[in-house]
C-alpha positions as CSV (number, residue, x, y, z in Angstrom):
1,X,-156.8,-192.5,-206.3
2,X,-154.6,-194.7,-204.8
3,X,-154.8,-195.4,-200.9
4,X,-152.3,-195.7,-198.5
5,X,-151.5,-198.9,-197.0
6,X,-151.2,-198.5,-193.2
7,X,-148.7,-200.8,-190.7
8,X,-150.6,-203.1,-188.7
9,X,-151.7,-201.9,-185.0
10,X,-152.6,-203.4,-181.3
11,X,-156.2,-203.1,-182.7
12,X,-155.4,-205.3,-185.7
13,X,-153.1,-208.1,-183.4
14,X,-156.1,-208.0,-180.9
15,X,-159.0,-209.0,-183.5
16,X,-156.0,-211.7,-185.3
17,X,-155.6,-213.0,-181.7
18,X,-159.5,-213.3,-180.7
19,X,-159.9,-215.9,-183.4
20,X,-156.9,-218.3,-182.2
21,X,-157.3,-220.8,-179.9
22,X,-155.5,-222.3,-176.9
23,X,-152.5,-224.4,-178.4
24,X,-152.2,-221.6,-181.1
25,X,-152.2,-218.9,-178.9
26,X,-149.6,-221.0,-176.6
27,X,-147.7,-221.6,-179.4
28,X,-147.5,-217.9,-180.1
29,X,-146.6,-216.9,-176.7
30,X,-143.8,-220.4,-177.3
31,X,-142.5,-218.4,-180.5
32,X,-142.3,-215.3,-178.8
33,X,-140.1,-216.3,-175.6
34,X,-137.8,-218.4,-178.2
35,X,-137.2,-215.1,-180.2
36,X,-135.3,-212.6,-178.0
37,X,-133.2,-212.6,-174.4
38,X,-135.9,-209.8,-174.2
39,X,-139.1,-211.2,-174.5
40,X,-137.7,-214.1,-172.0
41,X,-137.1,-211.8,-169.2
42,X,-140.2,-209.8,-169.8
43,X,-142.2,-213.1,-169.4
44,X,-139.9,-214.1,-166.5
45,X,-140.4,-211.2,-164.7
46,X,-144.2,-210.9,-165.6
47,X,-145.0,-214.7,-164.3
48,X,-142.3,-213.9,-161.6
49,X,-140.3,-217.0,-162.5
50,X,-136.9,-218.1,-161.7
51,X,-134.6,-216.8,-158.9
52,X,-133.5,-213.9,-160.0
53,X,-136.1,-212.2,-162.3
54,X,-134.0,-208.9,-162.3
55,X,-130.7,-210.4,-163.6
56,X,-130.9,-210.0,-167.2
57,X,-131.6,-205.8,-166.3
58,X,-128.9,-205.8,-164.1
59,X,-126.5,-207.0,-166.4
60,X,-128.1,-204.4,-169.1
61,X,-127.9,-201.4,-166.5
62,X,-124.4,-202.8,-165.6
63,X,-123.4,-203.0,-169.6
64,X,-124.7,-199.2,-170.2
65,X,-123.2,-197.6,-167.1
66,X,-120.1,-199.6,-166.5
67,X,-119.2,-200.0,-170.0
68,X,-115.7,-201.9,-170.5
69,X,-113.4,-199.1,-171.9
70,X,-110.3,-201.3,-173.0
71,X,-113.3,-202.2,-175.9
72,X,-114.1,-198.5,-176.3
73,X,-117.8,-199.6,-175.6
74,X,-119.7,-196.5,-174.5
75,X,-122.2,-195.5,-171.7
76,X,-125.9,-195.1,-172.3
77,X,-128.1,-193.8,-170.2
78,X,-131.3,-194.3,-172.2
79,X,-130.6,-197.9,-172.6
80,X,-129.7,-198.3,-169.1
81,X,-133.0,-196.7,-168.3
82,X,-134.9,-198.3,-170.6
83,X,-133.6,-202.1,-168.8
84,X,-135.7,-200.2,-165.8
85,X,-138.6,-199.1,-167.6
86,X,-138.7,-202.7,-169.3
87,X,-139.4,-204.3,-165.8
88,X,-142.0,-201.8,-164.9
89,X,-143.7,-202.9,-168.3
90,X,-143.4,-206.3,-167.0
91,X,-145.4,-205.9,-164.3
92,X,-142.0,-205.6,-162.3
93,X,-142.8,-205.7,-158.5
94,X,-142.1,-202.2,-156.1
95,X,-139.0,-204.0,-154.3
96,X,-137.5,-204.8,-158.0
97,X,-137.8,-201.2,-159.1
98,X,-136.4,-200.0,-155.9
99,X,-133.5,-202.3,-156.4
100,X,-132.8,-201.8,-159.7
101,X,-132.8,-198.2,-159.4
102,X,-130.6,-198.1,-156.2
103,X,-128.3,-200.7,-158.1
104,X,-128.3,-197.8,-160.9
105,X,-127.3,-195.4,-159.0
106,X,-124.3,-197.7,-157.4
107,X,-123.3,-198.8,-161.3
108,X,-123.1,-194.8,-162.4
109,X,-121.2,-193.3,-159.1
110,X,-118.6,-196.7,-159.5
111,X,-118.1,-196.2,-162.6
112,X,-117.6,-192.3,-162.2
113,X,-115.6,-192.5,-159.5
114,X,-113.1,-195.8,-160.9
115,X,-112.6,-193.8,-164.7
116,X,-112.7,-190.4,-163.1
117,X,-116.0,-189.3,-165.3
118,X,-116.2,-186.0,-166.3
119,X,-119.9,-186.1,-167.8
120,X,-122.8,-183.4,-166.8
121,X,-125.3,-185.3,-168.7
122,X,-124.4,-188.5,-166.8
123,X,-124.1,-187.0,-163.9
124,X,-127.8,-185.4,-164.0
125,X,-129.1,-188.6,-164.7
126,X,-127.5,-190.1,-162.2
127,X,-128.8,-187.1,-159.8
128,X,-132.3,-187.9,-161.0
129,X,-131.8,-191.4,-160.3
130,X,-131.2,-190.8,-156.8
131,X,-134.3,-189.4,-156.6
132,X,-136.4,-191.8,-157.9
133,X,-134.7,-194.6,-155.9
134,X,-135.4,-193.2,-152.7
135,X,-139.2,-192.2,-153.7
136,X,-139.5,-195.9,-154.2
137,X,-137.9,-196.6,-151.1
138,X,-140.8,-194.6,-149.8
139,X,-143.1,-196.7,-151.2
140,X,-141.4,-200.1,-149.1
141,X,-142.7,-201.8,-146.2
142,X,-140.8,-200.0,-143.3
143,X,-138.7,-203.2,-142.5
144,X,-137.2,-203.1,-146.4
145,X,-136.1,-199.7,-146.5
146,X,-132.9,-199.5,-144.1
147,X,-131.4,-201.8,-146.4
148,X,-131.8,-199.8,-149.6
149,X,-130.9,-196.4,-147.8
150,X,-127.6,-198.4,-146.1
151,X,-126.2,-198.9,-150.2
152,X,-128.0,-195.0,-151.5
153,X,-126.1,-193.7,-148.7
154,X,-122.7,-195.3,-150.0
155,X,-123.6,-193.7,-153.4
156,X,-123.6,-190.4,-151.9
157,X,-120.7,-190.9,-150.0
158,X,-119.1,-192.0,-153.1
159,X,-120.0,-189.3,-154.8
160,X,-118.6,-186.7,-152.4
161,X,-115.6,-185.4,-154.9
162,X,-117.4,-185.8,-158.3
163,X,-118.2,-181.8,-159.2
164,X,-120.9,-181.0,-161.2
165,X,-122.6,-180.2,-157.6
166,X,-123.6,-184.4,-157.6
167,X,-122.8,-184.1,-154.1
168,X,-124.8,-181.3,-152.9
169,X,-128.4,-182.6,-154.9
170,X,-128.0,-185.6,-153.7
171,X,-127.2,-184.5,-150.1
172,X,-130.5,-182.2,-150.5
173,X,-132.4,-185.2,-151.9
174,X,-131.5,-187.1,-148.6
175,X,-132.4,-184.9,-146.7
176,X,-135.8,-184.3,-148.0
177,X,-136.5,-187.9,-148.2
178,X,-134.4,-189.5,-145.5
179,X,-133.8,-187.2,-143.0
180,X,-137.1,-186.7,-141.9
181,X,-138.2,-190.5,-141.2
């Protein structure tokens, strides 16, 4: 009886890894960063190097929810999503989450608003958005916050004619998280 051969997992990297040393595990970690834009910012953002760790999921988010439509890209809000969730993996601090998920929401509604986006999905996501930028608003030092409401409450205001009742959750959603302060 033949047995089945089984891909490699974490547990199988992390026995490799326990029997390298220093320089080869440096060089790993070398071949790694070399090897994607990715893996870069992930190690950027995890050692909290350069000036502007967040830029490279900014530009993602920016690419996915502001797509350029004269090159019939598309939008994508699980890859715009996922630039987000990739900083949390990378140990991203609360004030870069907050501002990436505030700059979200100000990417979606621009983009809406500028191409005149008819999209419920979208839309929803952009509604859920809201939410979770001002819950990690919440979780700011008081001093940080005004700033980050100042630009959500743009967004809102942006959003006043989209349909969809955008407008209304994310009035609600203020007023739930904001209003009360």
């Amino acid at each position: 009886m033949a047995t089945k051969k089984t891909s490699p997992t974490w547990s199988d990297i992390k026995s490799s890894l326990a029997g390298l040393d220093r320089t080869d595990l440096l060089a790993l970690v070398q071949d790694l960063y070399t090897a994607s834009k990715d893996n870069q910012a992930f190690l950027h953002a995890r050692m909290h190097l350069g000036d502007d760790a967040l830029k490279p999921y900014k530009a993602a988010i920016t690419r996915w929810l502001w797509p350029d439509v004269f090159k019939n890209q598309d939008t994508s809000v699980a890859k715009a999503k996922k630039a987000i969730a990739d900083y949390k993996k990378a140990g991203g601090q609360p004030i870069g989450l907050a501002e990436l998920k505030v700059f979200y929401c100000e990417e979606a509604s621009g983009f809406a608003c500028e191409v005149g986006l008819q999209d419920e999905g979208f839309f929803n996501a952009m509604v859920r958005m809201f939410e979770q930028a001002l819950r990690a608003i919440g979780t700011l030092p008081d001093a940080q916050r005004p700033a980050y409401w100042l630009r959500l409450d743009a967004v809102r205001q942006r959003c006043h004619d989209l349909g969809y009742g955008v407008s209304d959750e994310m009035h609600d959603l203020w007023a739930a998280h904001v209003d009360d302060v």
